[in-house]
C-alpha positions in Angstrom: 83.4 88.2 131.6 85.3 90.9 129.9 84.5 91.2 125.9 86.9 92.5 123.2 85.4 95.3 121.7 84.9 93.1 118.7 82.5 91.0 120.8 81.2 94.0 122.6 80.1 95.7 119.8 78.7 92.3 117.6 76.7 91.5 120.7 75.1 94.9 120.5 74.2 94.7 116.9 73.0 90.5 117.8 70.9 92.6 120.1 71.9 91.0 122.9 73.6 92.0 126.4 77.5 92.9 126.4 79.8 93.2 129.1 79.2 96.9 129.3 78.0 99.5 127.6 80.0 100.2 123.8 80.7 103.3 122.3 81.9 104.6 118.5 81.7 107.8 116.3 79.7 108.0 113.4 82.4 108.8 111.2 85.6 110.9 111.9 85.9 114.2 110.2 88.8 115.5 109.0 88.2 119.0 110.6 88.0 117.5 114.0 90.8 115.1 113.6 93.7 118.2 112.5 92.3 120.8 114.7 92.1 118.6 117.8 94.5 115.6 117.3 97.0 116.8 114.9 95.8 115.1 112.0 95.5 111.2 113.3 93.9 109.2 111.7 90.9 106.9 112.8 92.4 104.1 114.2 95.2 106.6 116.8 91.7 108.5 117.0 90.1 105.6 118.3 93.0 104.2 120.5 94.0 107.7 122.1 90.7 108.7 123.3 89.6 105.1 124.2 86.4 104.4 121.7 85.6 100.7 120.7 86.5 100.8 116.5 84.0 101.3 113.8 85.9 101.8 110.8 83.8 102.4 107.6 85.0 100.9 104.5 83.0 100.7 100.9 83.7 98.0 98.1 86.0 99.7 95.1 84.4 99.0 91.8 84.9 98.0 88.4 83.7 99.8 85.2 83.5 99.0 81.9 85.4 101.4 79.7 82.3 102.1 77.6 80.0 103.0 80.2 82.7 105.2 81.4 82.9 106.8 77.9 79.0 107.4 77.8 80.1 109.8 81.1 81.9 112.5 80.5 82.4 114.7 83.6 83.9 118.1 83.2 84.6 120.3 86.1 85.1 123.8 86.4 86.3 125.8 89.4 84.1 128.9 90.2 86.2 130.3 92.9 86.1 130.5 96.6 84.3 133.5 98.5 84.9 135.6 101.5 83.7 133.2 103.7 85.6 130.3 102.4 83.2 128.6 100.2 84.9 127.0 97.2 82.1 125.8 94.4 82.7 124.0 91.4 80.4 123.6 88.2 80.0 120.1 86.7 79.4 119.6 82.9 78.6 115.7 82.4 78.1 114.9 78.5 76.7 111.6 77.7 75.3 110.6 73.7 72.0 111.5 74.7 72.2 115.0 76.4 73.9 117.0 78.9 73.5 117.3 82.9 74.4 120.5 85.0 74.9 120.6 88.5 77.0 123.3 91.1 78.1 122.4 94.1 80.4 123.8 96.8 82.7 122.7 100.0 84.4 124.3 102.9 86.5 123.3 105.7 84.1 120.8 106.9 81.5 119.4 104.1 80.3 119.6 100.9 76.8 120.2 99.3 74.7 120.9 96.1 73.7 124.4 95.3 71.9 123.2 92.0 71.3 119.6 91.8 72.3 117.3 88.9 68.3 116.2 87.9 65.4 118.8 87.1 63.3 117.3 85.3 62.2 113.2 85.1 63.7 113.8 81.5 67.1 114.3 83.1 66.3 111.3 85.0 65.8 109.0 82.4 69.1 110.5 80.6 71.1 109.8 84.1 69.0 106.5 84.0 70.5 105.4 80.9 74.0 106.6 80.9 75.0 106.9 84.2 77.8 104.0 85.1 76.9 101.1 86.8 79.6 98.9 88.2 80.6 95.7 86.5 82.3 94.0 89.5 83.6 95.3 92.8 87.0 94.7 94.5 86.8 93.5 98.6 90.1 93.8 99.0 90.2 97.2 101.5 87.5 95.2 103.5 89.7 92.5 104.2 92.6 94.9 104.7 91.1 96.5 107.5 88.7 93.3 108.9 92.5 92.1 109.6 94.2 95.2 111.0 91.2 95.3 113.1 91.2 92.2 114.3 89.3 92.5 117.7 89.2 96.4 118.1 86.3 96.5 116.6 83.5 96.1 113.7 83.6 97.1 110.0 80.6 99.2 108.5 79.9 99.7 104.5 77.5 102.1 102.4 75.5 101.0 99.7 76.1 101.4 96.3 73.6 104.2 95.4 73.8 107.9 93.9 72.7 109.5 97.0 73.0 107.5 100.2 71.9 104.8 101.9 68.0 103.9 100.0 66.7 104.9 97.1 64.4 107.9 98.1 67.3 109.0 99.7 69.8 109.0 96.9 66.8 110.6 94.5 66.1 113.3 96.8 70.1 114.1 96.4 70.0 114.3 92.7 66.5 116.0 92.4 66.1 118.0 95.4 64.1 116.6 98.4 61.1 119.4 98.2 60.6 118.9 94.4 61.1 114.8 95.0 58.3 115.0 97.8 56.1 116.9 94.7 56.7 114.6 92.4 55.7 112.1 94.8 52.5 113.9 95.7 51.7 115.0 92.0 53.0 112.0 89.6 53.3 108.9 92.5 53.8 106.2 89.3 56.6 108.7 87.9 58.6 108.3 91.4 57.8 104.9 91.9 59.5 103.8 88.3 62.4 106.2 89.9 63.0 104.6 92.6 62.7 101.3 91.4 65.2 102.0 88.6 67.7 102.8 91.4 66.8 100.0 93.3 67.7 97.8 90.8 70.8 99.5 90.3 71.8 99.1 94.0 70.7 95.5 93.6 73.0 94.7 91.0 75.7 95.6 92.5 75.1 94.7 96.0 75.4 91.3 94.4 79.0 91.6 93.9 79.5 91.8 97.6 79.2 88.2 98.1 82.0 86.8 100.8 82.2 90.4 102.0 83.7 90.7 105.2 81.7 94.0 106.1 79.9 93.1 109.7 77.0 96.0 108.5 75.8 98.3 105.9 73.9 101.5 106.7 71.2 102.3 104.1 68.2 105.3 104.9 69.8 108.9 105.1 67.9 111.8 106.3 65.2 112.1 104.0 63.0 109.3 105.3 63.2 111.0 108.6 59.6 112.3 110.0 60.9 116.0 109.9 61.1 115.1 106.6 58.1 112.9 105.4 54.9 111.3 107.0 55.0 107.8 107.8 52.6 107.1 105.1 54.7 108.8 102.4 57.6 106.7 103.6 55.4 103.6 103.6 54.3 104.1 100.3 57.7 105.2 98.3 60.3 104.4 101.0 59.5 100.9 102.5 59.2 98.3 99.5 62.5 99.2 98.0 64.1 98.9 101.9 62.9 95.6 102.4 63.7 94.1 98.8 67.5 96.1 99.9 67.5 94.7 103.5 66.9 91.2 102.5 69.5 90.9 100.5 72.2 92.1 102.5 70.7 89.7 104.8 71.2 87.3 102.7 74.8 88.6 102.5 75.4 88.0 106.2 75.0 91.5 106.8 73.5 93.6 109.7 71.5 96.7 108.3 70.9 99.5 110.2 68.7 102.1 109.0 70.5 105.9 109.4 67.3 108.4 109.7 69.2 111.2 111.3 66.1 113.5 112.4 62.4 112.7 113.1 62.5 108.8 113.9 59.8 108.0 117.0 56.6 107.8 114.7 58.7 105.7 112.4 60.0 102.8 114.8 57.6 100.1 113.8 58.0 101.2 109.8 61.9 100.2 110.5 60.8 97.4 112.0 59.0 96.2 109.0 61.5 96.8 106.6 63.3 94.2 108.0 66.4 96.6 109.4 68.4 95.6 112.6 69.1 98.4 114.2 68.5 101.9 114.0 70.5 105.3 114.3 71.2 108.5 114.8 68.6 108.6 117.5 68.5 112.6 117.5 67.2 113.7 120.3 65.0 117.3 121.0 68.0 119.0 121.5 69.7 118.7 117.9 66.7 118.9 116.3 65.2 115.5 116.0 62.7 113.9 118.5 64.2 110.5 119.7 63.1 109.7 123.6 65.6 107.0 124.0 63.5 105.1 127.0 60.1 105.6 124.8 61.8 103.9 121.8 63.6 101.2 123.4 60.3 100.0 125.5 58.2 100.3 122.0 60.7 98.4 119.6 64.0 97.6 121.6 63.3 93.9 121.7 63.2 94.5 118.0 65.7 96.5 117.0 69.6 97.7 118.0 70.2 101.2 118.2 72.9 103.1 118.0 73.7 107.1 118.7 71.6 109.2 120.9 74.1 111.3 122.5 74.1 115.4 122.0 77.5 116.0 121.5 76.6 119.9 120.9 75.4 120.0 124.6 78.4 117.5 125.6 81.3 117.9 123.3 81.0 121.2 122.2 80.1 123.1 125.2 80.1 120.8 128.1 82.7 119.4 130.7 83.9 116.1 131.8 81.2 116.1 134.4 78.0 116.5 132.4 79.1 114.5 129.6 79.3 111.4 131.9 75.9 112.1 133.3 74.5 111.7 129.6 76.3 109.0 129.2 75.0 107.0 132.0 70.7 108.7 131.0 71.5 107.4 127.6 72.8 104.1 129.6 69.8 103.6 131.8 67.0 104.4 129.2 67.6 101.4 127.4 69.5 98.8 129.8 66.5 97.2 129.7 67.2 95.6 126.0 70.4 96.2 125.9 70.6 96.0 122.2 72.6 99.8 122.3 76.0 101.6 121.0 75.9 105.0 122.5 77.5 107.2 119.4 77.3 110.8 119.0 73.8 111.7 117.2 76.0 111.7 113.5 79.2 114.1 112.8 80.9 116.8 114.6 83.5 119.1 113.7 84.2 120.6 117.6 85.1 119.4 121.4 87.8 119.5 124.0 89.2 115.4 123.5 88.9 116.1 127.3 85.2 115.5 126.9 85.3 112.7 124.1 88.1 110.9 126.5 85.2 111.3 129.6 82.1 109.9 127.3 84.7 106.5 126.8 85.7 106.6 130.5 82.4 106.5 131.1 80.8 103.9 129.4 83.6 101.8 131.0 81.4 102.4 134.6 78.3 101.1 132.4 78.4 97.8 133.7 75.3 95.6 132.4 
């Protein structure tokens, strides 16, 4: 029986069997899509070159206007260089003291320089003043669950500073080396950290109710094994993930935990915070350490996956051919469960469509 790709891809977050084997990108970039499709946008993107539809769409949120006065954000432009780096200062101003931060952005991302928090002072100022949502709007969700329709799933993001977990958001205001520290030197300091933005993200993740999101991705790179040990993550990462998980859950939302690097000796840590699924499954080759076979027969009966492709090797410097004989390794190393949408291993910014158009055509031939 042939499955919309609606059905396709909920059956592969249910964990369960589809028709055949479904296939999205984590994200489209805005790089890739006017250098190599002349600026379309994510749904022609997804129709032209044949992938099922994951469309990634966020709540919009209220603020009160005194919380927003407590904020004060001043931005100052620095100037681009010679290689096409523009970077920006921020002044934020709030009745109890001032934050800093530089960042800068280019053709294809942006990033800190000098992050908004150095010091736990600075946190507790940020703590105190920073907004927090007083309600949240669904209405883009439902916008695109209905132009959707059966093409595909919708994914959200968590409200959080960062990214997807707490740890992950702090190490984006602090800096991950000097949050790892912290951890090491002060472990009640971080723990109040990342339980005050836990209960931030809690808060508002309450306003979600009757979303029609199908998942939300928390985790984010930090929590990653080339990043952290396992028991660091156990310790500061995994009680604020499960308290996070479960209420999406209770939401009627799939989670799937994003640790785009080192994963493998953290499979049965995922497993206990109570995620579904887990991506970017990065394997050797882009610098993470995902053996697709060796994590499906370990947790694949546990959790859904999604990624695992190279699209360096396959996008960016390979041809039709070799791109649909990764396709059909990533295929057969985890048929067995089944439980799989095979996604490029997070963002890319290069490839000939040619070989984007081959990976769909070839998950087409993966037949369960």
């Amino acid at each position: 029986m042939t499955m919309t790709p609606r059905e396709r891809m909920l059956t592969a977050l249910d964990n369960k069997r589809p028709d055949r084997l479904p296939c999205q990108v984590h994200g489209w970039m805005n790089y890739y899509l006017k250098t190599y499709l002349n600026g379309a946008d994510w749904y022609e993107a997804n129709r032209k070159l044949g992938f099922d539809y994951a469309i990634y769409v966020s709540p919009t949120y209220r603020y009160e206007p005194g919380a927003l006065a407590n904020w004060e954000v001043r931005t100052v432009d620095l100037g681009t260089d010679a290689d096409g780096n523009h970077t920006f200062e921020e002044f934020i101003t709030t009745p109890g003291g001032r934050l800093h931060k530089i960042y800068s952005q280019n053709a294809f991302t942006t990033w800190d320089t000098e992050p908004l928090l150095k010091t736990v002072a600075d946190f507790e100022l940020w703590d105190r003043y920073c907004p927090v949502p007083s309600g949240a709007d669904l209405s883009e969700i439902d916008r695109t669950r209905d132009k959707l329709g059966e093409l595909g799933i919708v994914r959200s993001h968590p409200f959080s500073p960062g990214q997807g977990s707490p740890w992950q958001s702090f190490c984006t205001l602090f800096g991950t080396q000097e949050a790892i520290l912290l951890g090491m030197d002060e472990p009640e300091t971080l723990h109040h950290i990342l339980d005050a933005i836990l209960e931030k993200t809690l808060k508002v993740t309450r306003f979600w109710e009757g979303t029609r999101a199908d998942m939300v991705e928390v985790g984010g790179g930090a929590g990653s094994s080339t990043v952290i040990s396992p028991d660091f993550y156990r310790e500061f990462g995994l009680p604020c993930d499960i308290r996070q998980n479960r209420l999406f859950h209770e939401l009627g939302l799939k989670v799937v935990n994003h640790f785009c690097g080192g994963l493998m000796p953290m499979l049965e840590l995922v497993v206990q915070s109570e995620a579904d699924g887990l991506e970017t499954m990065t394997p050797p080759s882009m610098g993470g350490d995902c053996d697709l076979a060796k994590a499906s027969a370990q947790v694949g009966d546990r959790l859904f996956f999604i990624g695992g492709f190279d699209q360096n090797a396959g996008f960016e410097r390979g041809n039709p051919v070799l791109v649909r004989k990764m396709v059909f390794d990533c295929f057969e190393a985890t048929r067995d469960h089944a439980g799989y949408i095979i996604a490029p291993s997070d963002h890319f910014f290069f490839g000939d469509p040619a070989n984007l158009k081959a990976f769909t055509d070839a998950c087409r031939e993966c037949v369960y």
